[in-house]
N, CA, C and O atoms as a MOPAC input file, in Angstrom:
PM7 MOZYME 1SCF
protein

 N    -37.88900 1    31.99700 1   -14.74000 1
 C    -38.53900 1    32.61500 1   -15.87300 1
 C    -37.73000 1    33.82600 1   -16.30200 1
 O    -37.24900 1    34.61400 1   -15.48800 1
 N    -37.59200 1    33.94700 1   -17.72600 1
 C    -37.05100 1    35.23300 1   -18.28900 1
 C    -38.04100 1    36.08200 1   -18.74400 1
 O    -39.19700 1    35.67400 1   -18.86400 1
 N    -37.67700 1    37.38000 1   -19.04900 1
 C    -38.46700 1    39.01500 1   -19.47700 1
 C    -38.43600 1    38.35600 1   -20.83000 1
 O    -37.37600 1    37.77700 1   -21.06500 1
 N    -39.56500 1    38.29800 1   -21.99500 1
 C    -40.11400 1    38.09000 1   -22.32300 1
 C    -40.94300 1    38.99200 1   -22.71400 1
 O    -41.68500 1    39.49400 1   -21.87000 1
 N    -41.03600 1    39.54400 1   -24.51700 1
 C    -41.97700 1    40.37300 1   -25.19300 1
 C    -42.30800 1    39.31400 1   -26.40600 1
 O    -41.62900 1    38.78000 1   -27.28300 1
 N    -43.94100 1    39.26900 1   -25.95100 1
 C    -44.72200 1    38.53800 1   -27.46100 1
 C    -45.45000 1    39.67900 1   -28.34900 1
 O    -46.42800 1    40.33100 1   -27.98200 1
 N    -44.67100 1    39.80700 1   -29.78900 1
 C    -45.28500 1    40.63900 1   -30.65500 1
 C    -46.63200 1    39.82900 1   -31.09100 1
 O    -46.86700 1    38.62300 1   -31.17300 1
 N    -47.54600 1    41.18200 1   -31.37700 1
 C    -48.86800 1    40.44900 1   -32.10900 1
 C    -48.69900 1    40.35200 1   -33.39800 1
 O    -48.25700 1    41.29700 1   -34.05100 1
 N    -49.03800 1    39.16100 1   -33.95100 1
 C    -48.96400 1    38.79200 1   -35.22300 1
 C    -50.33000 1    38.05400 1   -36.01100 1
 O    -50.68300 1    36.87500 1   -36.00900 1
 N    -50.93900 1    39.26500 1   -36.68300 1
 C    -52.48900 1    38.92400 1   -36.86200 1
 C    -51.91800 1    37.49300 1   -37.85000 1
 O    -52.69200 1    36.53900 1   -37.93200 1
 N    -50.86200 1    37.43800 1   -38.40500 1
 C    -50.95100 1    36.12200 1   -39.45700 1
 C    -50.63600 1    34.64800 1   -38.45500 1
 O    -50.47100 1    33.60100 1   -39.08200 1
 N    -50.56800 1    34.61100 1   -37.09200 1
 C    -50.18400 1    33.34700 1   -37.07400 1
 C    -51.61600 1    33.00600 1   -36.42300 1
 O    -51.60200 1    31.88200 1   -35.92100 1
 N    -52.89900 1    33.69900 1   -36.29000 1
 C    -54.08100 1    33.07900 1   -36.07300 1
 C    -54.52700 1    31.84800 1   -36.98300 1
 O    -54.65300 1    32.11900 1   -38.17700 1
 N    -54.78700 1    30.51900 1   -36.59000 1
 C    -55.51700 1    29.61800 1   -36.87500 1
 C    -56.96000 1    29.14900 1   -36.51900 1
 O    -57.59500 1    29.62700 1   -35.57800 1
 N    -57.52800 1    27.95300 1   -37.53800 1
 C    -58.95300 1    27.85900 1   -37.05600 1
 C    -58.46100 1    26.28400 1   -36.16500 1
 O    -57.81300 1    25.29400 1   -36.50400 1
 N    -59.03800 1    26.63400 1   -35.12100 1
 C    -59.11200 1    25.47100 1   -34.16200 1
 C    -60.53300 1    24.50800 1   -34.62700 1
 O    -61.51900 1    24.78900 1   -35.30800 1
 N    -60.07600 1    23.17100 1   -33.85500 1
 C    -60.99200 1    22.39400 1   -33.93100 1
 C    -62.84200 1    22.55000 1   -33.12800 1
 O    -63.96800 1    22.14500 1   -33.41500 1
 N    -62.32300 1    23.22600 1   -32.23800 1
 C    -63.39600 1    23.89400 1   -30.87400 1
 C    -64.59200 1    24.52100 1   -31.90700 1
 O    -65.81000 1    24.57800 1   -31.73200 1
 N    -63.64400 1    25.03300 1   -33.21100 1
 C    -65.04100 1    26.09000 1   -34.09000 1
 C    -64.46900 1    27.35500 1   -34.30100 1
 O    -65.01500 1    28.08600 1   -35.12800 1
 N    -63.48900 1    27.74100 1   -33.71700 1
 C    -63.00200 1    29.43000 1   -33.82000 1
 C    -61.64200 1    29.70600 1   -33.73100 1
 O    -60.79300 1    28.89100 1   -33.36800 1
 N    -61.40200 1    31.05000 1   -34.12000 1
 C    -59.82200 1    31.45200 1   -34.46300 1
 C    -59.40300 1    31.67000 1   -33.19600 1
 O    -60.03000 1    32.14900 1   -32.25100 1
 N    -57.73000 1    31.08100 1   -33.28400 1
 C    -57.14500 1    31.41500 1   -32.20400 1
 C    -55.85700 1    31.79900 1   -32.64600 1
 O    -55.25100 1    31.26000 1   -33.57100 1
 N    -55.17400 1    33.41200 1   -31.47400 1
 C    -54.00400 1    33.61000 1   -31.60300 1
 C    -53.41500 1    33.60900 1   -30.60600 1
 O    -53.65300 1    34.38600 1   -29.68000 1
 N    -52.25500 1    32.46200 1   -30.60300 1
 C    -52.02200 1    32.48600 1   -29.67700 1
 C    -50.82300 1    33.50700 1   -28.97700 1
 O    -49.71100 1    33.56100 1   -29.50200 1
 N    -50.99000 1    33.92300 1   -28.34000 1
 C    -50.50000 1    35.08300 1   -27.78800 1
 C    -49.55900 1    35.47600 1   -26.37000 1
 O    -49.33500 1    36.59100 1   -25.90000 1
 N    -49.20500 1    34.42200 1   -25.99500 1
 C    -48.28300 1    33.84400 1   -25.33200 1
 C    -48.56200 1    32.52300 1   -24.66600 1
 O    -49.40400 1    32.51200 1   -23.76900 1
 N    -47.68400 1    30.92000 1   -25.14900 1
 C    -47.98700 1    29.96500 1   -24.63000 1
 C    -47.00800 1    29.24600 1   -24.89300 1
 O    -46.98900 1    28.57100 1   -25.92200 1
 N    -45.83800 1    29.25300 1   -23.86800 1
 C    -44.36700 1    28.78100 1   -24.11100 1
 C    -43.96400 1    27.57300 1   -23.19100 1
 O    -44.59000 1    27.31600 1   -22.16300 1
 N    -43.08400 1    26.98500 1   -23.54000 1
 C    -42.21500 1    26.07000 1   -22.02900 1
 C    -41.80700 1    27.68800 1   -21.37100 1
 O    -42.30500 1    27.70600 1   -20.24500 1
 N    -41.33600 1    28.58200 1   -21.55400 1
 C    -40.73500 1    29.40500 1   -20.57600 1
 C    -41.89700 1    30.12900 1   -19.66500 1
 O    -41.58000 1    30.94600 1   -18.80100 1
 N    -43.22900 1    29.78000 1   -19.91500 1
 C    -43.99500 1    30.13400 1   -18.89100 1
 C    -44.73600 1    29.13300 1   -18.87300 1
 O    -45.49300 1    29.14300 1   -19.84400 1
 N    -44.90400 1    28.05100 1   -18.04800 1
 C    -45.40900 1    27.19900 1   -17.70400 1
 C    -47.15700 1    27.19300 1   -17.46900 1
 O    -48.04500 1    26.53800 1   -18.01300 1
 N    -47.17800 1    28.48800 1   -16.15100 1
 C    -47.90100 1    28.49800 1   -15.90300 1
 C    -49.02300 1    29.61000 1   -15.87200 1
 O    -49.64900 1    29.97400 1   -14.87700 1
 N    -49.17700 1    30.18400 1   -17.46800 1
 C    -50.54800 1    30.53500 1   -17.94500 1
 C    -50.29800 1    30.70000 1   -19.37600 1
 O    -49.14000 1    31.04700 1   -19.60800 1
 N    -51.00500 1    30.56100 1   -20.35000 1
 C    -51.30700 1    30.51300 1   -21.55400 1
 C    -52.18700 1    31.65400 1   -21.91800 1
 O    -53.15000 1    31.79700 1   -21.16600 1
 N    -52.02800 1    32.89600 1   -23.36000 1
 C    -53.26800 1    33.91600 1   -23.37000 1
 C    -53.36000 1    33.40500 1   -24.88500 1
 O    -52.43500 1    33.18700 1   -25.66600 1
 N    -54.61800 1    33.28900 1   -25.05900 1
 C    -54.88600 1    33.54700 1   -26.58000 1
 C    -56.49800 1    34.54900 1   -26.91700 1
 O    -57.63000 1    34.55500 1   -26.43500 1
 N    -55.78600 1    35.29000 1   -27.99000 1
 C    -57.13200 1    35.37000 1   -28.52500 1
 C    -57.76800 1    34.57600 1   -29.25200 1
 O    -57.21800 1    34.00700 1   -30.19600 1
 N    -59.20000 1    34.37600 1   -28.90300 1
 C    -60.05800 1    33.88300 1   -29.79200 1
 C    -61.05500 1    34.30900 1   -30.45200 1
 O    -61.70300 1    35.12700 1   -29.79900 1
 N    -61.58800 1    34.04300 1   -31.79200 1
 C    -62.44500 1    34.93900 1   -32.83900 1
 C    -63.20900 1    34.04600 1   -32.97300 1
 O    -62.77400 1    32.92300 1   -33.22800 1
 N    -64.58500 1    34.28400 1   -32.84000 1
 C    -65.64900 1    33.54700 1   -32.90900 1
 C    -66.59600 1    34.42300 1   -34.28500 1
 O    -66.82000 1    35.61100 1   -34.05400 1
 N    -67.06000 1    33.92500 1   -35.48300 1
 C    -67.61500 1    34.68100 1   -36.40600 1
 C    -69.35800 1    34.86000 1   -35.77600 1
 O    -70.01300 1    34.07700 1   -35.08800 1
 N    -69.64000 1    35.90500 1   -36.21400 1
 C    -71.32200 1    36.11700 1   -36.25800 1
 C    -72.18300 1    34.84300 1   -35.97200 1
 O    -71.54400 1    34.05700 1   -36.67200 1
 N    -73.18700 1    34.09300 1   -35.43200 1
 C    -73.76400 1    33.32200 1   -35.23000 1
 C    -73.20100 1    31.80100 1   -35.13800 1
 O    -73.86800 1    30.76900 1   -35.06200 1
 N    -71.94600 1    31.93000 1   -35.16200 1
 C    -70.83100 1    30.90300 1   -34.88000 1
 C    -71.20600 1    30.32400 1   -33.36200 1
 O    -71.48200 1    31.21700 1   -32.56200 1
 N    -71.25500 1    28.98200 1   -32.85400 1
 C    -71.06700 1    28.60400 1   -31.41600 1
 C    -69.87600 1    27.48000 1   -31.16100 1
 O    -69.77400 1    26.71100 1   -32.11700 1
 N    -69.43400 1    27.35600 1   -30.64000 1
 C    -68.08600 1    26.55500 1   -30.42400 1
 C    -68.78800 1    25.01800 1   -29.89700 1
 O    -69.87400 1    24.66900 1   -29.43500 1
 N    -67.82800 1    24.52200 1   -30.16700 1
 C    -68.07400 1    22.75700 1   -29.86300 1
 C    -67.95200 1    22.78900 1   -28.15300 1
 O    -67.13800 1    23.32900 1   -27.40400 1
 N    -69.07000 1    22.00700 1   -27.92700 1
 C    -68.89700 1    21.79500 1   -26.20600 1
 C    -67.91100 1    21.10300 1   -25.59400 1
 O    -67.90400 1    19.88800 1   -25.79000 1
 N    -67.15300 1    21.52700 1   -24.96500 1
 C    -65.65900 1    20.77000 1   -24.40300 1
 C    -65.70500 1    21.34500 1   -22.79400 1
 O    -66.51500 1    21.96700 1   -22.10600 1
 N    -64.01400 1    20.61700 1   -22.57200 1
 C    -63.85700 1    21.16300 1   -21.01100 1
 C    -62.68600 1    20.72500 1   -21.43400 1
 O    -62.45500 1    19.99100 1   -22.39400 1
 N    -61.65000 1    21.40800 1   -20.36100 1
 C    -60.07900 1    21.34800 1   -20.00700 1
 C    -59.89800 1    20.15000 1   -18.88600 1
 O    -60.68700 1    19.94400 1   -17.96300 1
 N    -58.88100 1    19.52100 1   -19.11700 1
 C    -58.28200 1    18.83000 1   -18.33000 1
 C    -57.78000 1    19.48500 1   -17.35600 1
 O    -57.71100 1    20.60500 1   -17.86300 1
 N    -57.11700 1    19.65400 1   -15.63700 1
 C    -56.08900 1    20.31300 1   -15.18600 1
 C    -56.34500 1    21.53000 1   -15.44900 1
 O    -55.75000 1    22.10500 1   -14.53800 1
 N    -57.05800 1    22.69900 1   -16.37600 1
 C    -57.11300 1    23.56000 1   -16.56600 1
 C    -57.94800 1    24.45100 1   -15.79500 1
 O    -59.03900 1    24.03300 1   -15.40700 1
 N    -57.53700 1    25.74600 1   -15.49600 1
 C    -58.82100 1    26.75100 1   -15.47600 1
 C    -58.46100 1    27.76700 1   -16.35800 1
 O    -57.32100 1    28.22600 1   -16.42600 1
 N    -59.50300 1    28.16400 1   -17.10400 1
 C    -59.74400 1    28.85100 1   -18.09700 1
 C    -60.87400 1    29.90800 1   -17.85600 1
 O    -61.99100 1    29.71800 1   -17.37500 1
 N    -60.20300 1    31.27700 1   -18.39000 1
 C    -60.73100 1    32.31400 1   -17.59500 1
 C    -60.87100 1    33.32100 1   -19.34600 1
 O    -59.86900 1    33.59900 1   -20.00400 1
 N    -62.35700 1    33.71300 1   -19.78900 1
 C    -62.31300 1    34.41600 1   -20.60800 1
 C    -62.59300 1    36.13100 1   -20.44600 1
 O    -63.20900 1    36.62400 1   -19.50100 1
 N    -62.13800 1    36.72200 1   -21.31700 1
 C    -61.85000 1    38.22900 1   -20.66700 1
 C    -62.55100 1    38.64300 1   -22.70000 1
 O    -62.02000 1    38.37400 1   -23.77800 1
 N    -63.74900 1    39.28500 1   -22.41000 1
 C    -64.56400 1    39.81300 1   -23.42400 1
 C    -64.06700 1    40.85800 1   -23.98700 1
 O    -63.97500 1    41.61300 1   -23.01900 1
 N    -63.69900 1    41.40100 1   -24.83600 1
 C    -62.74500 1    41.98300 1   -25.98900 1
 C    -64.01300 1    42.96700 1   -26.64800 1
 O    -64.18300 1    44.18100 1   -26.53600 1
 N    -64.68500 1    42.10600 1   -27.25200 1
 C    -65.53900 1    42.67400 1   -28.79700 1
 C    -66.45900 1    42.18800 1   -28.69300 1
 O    -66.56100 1    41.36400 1   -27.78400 1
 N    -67.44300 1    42.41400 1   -29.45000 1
 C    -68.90100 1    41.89800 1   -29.71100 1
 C    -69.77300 1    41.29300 1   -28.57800 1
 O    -69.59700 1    41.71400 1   -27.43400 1
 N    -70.64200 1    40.39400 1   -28.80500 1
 C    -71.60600 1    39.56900 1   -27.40900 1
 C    -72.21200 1    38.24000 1   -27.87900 1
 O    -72.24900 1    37.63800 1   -28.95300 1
 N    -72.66800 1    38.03100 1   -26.65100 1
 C    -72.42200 1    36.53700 1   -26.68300 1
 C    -73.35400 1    35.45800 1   -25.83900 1
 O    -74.35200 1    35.69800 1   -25.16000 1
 N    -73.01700 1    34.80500 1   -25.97500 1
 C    -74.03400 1    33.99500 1   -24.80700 1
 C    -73.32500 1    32.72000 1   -24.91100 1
 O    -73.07200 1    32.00200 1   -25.87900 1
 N    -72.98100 1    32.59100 1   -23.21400 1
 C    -71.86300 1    31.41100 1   -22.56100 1
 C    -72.57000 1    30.15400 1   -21.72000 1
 O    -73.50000 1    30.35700 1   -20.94000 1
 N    -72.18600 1    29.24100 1   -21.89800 1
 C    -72.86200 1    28.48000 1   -21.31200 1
 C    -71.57900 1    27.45100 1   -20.27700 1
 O    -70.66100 1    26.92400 1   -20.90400 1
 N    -71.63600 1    27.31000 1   -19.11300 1
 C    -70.63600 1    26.76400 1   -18.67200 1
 C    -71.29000 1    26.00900 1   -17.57400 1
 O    -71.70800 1    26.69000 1   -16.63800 1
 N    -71.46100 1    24.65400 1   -17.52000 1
 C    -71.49000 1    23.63200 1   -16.39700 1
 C    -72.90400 1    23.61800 1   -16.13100 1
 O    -73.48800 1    23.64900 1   -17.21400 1
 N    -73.52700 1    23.59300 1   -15.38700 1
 C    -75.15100 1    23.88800 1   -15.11600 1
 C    -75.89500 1    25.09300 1   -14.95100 1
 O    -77.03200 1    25.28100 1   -14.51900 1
 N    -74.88500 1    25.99300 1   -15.45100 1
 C    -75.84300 1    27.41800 1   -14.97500 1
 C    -76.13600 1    27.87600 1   -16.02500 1
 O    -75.56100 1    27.49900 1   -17.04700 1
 N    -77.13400 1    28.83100 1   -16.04300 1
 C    -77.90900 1    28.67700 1   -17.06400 1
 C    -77.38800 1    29.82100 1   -18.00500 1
 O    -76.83400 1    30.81300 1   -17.53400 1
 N    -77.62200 1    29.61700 1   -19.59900 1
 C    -76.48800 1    30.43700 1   -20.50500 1
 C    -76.80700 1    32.19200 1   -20.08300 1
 O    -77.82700 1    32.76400 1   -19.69900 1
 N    -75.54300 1    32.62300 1   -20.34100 1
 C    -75.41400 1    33.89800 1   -19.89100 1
 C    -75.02000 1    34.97500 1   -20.75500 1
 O    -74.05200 1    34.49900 1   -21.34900 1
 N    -75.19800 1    36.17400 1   -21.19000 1
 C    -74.92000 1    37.17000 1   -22.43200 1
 C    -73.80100 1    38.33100 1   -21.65200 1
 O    -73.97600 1    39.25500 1   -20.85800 1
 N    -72.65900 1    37.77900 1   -22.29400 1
 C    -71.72000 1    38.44800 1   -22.17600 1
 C    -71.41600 1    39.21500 1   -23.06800 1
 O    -71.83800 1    38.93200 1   -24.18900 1
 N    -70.36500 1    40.77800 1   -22.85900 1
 C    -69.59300 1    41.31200 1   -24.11100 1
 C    -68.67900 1    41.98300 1   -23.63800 1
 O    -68.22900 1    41.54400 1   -22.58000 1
 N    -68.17500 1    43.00300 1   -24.07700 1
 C    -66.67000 1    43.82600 1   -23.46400 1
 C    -67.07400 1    43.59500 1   -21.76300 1
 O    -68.19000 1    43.61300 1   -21.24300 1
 N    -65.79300 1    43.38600 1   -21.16400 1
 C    -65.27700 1    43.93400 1   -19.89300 1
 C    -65.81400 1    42.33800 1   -19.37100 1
 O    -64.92600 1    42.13800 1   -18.54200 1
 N    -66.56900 1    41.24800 1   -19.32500 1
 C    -67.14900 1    40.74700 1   -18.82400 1
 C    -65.83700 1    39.50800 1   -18.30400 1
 O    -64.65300 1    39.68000 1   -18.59000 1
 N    -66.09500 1    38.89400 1   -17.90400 1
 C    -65.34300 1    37.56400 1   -17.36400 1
 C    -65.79800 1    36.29200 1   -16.97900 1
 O    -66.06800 1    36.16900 1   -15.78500 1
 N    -65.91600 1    35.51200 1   -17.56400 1
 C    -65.62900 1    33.90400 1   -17.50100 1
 C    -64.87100 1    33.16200 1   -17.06800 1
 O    -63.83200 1    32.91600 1   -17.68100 1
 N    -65.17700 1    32.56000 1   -15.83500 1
 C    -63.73600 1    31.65900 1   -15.33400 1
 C    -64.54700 1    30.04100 1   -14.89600 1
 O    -65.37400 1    29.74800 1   -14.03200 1
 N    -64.06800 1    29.50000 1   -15.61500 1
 C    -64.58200 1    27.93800 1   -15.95400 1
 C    -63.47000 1    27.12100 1   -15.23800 1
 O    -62.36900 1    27.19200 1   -15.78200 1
 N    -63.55200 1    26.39400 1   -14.17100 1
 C    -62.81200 1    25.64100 1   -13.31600 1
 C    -62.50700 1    24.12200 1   -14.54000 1
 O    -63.17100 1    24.09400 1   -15.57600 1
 N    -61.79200 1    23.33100 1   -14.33500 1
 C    -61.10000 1    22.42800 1   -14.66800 1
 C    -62.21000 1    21.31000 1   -14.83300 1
 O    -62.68900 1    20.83100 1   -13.80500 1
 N    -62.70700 1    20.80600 1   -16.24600 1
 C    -63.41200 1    19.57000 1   -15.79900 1
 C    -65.16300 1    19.91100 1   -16.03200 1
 O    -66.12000 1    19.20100 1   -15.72400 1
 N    -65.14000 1    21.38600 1   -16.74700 1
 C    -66.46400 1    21.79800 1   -16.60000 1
 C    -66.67000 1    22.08500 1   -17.93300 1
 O    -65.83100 1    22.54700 1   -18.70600 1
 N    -68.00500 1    21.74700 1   -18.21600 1
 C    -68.01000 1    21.75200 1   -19.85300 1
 C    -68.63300 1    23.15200 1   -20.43500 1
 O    -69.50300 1    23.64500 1   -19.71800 1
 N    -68.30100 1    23.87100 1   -21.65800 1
 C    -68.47500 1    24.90900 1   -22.05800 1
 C    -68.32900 1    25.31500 1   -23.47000 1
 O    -67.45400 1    24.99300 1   -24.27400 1
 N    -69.47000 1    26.17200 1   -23.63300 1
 C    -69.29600 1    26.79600 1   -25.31100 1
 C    -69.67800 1    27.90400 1   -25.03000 1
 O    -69.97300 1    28.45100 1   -23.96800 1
 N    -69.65200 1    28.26000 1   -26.22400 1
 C    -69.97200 1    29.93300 1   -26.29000 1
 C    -70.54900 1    29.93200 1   -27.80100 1
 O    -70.31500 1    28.97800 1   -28.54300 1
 N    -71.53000 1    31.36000 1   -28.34300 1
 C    -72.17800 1    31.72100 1   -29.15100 1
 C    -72.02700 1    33.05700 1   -29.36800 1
 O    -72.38300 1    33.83800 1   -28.48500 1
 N    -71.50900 1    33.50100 1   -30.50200 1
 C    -71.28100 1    34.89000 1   -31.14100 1
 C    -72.52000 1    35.75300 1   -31.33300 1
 O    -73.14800 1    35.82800 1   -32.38900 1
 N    -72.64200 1    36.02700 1   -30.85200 1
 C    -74.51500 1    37.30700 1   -30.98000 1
 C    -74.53400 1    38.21400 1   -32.10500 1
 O    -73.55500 1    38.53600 1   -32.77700 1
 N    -75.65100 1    38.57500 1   -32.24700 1
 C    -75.11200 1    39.98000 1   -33.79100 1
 C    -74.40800 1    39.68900 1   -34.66200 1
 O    -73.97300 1    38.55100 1   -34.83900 1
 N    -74.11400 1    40.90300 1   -35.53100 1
 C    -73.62500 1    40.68500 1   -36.49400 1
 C    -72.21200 1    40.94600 1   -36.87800 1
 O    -71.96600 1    41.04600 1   -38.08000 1
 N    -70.80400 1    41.12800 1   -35.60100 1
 C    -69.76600 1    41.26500 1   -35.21300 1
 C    -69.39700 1    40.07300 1   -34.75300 1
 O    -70.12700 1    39.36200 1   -34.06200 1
 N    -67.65000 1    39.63600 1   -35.29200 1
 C    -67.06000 1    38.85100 1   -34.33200 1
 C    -67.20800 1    38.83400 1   -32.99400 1
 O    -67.64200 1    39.92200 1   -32.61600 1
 N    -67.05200 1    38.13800 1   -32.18900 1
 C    -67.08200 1    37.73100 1   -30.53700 1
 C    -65.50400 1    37.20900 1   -30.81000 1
 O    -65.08400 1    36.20500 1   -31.38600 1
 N    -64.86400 1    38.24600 1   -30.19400 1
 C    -63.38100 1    38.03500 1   -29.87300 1
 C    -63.00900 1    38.14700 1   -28.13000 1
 O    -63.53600 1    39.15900 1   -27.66700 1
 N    -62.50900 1    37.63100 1   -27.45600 1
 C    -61.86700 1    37.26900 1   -26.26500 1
 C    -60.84300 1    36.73700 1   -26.03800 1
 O    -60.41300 1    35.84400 1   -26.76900 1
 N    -60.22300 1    37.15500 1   -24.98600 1
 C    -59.14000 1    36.37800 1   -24.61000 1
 C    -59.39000 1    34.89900 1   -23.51900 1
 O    -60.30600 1    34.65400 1   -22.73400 1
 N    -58.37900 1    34.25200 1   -23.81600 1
 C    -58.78100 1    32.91500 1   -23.19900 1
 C    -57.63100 1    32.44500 1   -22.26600 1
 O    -57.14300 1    31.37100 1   -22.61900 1
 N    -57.15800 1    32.93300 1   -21.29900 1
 C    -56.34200 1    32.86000 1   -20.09200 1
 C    -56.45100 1    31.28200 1   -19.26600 1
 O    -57.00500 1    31.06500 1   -18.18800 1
 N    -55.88600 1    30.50800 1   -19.96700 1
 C    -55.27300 1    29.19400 1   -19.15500 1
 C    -54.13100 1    29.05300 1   -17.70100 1
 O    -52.96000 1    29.42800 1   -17.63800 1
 N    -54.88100 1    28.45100 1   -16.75300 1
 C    -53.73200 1    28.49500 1   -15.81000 1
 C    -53.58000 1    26.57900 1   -15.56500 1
 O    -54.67400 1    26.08400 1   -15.83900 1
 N    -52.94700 1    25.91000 1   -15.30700 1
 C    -51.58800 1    26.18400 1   -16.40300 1
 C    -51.77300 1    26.07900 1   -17.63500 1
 O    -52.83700 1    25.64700 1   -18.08000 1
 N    -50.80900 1    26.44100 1   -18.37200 1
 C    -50.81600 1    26.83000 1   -19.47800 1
 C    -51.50400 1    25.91200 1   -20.59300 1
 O    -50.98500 1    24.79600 1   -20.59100 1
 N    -52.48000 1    26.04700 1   -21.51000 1
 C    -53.23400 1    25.11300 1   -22.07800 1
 C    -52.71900 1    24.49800 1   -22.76200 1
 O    -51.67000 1    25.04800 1   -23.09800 1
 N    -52.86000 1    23.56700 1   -23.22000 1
 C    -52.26600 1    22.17000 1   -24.12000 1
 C    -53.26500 1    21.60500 1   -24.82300 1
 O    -54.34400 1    21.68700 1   -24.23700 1
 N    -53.30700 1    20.95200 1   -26.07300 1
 C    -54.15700 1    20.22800 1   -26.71500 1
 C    -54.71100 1    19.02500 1   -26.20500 1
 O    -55.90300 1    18.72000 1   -26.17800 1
 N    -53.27700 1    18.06100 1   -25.61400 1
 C    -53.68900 1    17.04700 1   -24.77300 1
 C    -54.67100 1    17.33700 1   -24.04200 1
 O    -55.63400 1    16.58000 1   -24.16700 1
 N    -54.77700 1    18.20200 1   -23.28900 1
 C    -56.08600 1    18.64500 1   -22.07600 1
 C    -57.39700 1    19.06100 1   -22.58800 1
 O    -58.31700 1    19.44000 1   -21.86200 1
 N    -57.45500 1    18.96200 1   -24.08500 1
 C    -58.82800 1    19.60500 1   -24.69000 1
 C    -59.22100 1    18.32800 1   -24.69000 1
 O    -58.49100 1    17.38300 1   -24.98900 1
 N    -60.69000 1    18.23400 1   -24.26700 1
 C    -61.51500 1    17.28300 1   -24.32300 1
 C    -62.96500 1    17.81100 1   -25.21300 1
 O    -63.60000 1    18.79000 1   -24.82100 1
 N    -63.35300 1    17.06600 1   -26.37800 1
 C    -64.48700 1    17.82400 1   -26.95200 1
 C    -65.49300 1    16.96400 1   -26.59900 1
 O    -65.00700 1    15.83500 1   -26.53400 1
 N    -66.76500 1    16.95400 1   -26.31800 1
 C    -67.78600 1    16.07100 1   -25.65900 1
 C    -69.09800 1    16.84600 1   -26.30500 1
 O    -70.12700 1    16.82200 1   -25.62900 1
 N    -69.11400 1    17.51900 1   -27.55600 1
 C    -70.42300 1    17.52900 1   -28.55500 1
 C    -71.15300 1    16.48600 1   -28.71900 1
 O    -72.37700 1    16.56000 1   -28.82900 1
 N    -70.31700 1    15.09300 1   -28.76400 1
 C    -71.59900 1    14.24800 1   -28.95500 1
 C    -71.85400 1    13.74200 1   -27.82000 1
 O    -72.83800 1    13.07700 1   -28.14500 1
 N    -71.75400 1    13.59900 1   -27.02000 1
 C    -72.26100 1    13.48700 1   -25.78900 1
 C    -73.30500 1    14.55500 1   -25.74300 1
 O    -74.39000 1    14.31400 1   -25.21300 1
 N    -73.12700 1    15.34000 1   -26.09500 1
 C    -74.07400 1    16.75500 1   -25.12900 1
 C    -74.80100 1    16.32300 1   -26.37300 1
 O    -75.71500 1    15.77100 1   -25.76000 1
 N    -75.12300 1    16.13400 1   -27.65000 1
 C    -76.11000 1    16.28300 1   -28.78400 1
 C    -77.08400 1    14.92200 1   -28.05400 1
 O    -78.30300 1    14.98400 1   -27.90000 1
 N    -76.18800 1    13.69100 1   -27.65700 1
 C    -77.33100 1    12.22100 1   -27.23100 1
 C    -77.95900 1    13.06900 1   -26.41500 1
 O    -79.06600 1    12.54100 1   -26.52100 1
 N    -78.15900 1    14.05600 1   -25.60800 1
 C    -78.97800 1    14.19000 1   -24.19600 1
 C    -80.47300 1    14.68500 1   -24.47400 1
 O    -81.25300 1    14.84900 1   -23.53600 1

């Protein structure tokens, strides 16, 4: 691995399929193994229920609050400082609270890939 500086660049944020903005903020072949992005979730926004392939995915609360729901435990109200770490294979959304973005970072080990996004909304809507 080489030294390595990622400038922030509010313009290369996109809207993902999941429901919310993401920047990605370092996620290269030259680091294999972790991926950071921010993600922007708008006001009463909730993200599509998915899980990672191979992944663990670890969220680190930024801004605003929220309420997380991950695997069988029961949803939880997060905001600054808080942490989320969702093991590989476990399904999860999240919900923007108030009337502020819900921004976080979203820490993939290894590094996240699209291939590994699995979305399973309609599954979770039949139940």
């Amino acid at each position: 691995m080489e030294a390595l500086i990622h400038s922030y660049d509010p313009d290369r944020e996109y809207f993902f399929v999941e429901g919310c903005h993401i920047n990605e903020l370092g996620n290269t072949d030259s680091d294999e193994a972790l991926s950071i992005a921010q993600a922007r979730l708008e006001p009463g926004k909730t993200t599509r229920w998915h899980w990672l392939r191979d992944t663990v995915e670890r969220y680190v609360l930024l801004q605003g609050r929220g309420s997380v729901e991950v695997g069988e435990l029961p949803p939880a109200d997060v905001g600054p400082g808080d942490v989320v770490v969702i093991p590989p294979g476990v399904r999860q959304r999240i919900t923007a609270l108030g009337d502020r973005d819900l921004v976080f970072l979203a820490l993939c080990t290894p590094r996240f890939e699209v291939a590994n996004y699995v979305d399973v909304q309609d599954e979770m809507d039949e139940q």
